[in-house]
Residue frames relative to the residue before (quaternion, step in Angstrom):
aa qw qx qy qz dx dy dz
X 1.0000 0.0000 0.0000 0.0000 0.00 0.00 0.00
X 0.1585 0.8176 -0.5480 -0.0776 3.57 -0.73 0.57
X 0.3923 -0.8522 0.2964 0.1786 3.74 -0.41 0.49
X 0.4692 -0.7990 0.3675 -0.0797 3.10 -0.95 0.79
X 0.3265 -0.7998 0.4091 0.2937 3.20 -0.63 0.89
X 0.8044 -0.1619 0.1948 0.5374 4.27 -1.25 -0.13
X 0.7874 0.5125 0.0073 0.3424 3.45 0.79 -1.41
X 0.5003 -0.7136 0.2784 0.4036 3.06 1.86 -0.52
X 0.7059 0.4566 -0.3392 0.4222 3.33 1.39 -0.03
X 0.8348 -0.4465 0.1546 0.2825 2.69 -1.93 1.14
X 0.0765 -0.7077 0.6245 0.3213 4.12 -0.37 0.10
X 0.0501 0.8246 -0.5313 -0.1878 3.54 -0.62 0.78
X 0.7739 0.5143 -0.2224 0.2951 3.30 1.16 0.13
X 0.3484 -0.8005 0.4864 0.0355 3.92 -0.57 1.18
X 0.1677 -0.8841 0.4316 -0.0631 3.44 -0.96 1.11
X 0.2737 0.8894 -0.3562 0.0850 3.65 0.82 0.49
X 0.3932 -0.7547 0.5075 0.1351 2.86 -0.44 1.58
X 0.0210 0.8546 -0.4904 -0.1694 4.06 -0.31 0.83
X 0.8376 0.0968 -0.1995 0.4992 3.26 0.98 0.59
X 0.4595 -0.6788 0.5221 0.2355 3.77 -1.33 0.98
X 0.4707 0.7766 -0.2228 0.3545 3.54 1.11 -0.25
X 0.0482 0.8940 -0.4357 0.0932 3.65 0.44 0.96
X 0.1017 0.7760 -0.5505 -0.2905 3.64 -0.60 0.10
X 0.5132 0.2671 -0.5405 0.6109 3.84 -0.14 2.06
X 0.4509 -0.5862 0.6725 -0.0298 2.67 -1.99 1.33
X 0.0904 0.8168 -0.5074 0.2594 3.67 1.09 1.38
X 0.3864 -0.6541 0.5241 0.3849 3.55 -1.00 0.25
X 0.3971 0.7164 -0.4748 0.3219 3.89 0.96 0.00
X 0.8401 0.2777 -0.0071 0.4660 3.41 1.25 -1.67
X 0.1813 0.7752 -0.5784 0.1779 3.09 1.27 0.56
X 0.2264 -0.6761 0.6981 0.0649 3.32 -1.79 0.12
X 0.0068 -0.8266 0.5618 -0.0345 3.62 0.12 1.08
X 0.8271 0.2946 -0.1959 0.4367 2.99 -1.09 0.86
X 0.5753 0.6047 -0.1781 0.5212 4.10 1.83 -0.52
X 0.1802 -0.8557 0.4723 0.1111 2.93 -0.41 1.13
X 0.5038 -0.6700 0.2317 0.4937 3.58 -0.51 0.02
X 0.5658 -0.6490 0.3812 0.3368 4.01 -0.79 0.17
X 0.6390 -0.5165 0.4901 0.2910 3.44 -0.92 -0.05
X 0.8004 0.1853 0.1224 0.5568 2.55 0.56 -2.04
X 0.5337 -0.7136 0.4449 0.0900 3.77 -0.38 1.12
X 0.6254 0.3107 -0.2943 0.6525 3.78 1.14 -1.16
X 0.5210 0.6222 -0.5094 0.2863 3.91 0.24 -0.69
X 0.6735 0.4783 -0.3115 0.4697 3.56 0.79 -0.69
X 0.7100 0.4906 -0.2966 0.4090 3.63 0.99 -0.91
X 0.2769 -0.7247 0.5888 0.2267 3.52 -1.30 0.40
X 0.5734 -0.7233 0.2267 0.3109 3.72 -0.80 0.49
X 0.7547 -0.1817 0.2436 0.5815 3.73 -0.47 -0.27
X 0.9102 0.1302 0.0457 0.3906 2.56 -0.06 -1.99
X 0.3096 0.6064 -0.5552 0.4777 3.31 1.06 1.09
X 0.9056 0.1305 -0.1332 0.3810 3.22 -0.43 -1.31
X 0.3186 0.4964 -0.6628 0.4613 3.66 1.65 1.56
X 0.6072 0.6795 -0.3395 0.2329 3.46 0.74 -0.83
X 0.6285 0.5254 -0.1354 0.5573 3.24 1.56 -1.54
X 0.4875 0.5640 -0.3358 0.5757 4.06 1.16 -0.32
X 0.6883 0.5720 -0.2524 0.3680 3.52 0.86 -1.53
X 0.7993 0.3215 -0.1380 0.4886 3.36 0.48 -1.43
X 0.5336 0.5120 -0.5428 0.3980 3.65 0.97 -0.39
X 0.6709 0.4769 -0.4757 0.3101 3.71 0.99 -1.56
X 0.6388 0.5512 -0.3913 0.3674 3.83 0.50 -1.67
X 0.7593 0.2669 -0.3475 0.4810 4.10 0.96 0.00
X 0.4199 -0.8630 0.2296 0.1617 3.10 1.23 1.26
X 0.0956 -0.7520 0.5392 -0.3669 2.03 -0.30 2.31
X 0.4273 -0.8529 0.2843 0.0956 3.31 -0.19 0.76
X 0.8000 0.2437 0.2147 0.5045 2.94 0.86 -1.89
X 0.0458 0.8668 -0.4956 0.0308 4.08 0.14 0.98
X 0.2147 0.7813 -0.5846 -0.0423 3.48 -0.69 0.71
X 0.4105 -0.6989 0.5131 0.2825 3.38 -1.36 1.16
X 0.1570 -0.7107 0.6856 0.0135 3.50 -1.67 0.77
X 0.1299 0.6763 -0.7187 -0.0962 3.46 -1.46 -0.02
X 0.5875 0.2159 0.5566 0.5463 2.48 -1.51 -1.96
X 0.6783 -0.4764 0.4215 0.3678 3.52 -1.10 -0.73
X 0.4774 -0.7568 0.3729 0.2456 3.61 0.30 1.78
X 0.7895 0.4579 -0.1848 0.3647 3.94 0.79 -1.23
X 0.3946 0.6091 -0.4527 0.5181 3.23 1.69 1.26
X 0.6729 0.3472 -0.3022 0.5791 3.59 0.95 0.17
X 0.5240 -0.7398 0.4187 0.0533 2.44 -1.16 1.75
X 0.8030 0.2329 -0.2607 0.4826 3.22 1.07 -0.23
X 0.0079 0.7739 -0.6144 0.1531 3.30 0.87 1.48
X 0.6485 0.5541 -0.3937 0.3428 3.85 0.25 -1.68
X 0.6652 0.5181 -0.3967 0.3630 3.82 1.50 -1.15
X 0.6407 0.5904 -0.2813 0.4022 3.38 1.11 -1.22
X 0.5734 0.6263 -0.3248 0.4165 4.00 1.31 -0.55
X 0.8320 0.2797 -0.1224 0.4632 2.89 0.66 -1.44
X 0.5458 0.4740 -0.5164 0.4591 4.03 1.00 0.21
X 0.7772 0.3650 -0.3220 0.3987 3.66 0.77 -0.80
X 0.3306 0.6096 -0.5300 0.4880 3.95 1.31 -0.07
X 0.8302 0.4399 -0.2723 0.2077 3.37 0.13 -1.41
X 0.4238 0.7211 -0.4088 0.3651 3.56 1.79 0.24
X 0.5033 -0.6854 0.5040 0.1512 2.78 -1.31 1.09
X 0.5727 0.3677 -0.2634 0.6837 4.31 -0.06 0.70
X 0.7994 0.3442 -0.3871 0.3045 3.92 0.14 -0.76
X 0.4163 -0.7936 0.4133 0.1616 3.27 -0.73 1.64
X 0.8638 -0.1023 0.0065 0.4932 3.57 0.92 -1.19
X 0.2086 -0.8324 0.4971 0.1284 3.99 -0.41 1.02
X 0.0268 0.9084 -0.4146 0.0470 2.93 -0.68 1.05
X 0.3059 -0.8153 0.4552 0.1859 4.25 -0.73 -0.22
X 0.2792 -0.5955 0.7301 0.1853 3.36 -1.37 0.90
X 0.2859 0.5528 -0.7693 0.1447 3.25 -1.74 0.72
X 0.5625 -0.5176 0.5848 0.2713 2.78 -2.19 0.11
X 0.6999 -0.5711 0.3462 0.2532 3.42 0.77 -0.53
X 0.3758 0.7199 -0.3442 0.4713 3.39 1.77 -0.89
X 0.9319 0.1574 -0.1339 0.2983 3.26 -0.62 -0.75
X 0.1348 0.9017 -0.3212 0.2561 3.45 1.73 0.10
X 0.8573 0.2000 -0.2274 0.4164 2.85 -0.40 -1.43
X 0.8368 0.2140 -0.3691 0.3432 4.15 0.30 0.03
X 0.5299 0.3509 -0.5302 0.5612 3.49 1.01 1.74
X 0.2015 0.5566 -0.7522 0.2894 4.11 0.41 0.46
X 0.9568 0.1788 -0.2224 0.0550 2.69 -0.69 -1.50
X 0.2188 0.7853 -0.3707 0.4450 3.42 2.18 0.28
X 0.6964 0.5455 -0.1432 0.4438 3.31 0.71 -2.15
X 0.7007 0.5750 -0.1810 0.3816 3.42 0.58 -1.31
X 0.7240 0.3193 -0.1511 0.5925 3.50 0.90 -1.27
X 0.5011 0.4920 -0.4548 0.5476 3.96 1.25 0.32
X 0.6132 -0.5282 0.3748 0.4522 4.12 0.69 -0.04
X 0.4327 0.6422 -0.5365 0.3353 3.80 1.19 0.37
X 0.0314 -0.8080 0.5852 0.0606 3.56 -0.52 0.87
């Protein structure tokens, strides 16, 4: 089964934002209308959730996955999330939103997790 948009074409692409959690006060990440939490993990989903959500988008062929948030390279266990969902079978290209801030000392972390 693979799915489709109104029009009939293929949707091959999947967006999952894995965190609300930013560390700039940009208008990109705003959050209208969101208060703040209490609890900090409450907002996060786990590993193996949001591999899980990668999983079933790919097996409805999907193609293409790119993580988003807030700013994705605030979780510490991003490199884990890279390299379980690279390793899908069907998933053509993984990818990341960010600003950039924290780049330059996790590239090459990110990179050698399956982040191309």
């Amino acid at each position: 089964m693979n799915l489709s948009d109104n029009c009939g074409r293929p949707l091959l692409n999947l967006r999952i934002s894995i965190t609300q959690r930013c560390n700039n006060h940009c208008a990109y990440c705003h959050r209208e209308g969101e208060m703040q939490r209490a609890n900090r993990s409450a907002e996060l989903m786990s590993v193996q959730e949001i591999v899980r959500i990668a999983k079933v988008g790919i097996g409805l062929g999907i193609s293409r996955v790119k993580l988003t948030g807030g700013e994705p390279l605030m979780r510490e266990d991003l490199p884990q999330i890279i390299a379980e969902i690279s390793g899908v079978t069907g998933l053509r290209d993984l990818s990341l939103s960010t600003n950039g801030l924290l780049l330059g000392g996790m590239a090459k972390i990110l990179h050698q997790s399956g982040l191309k």
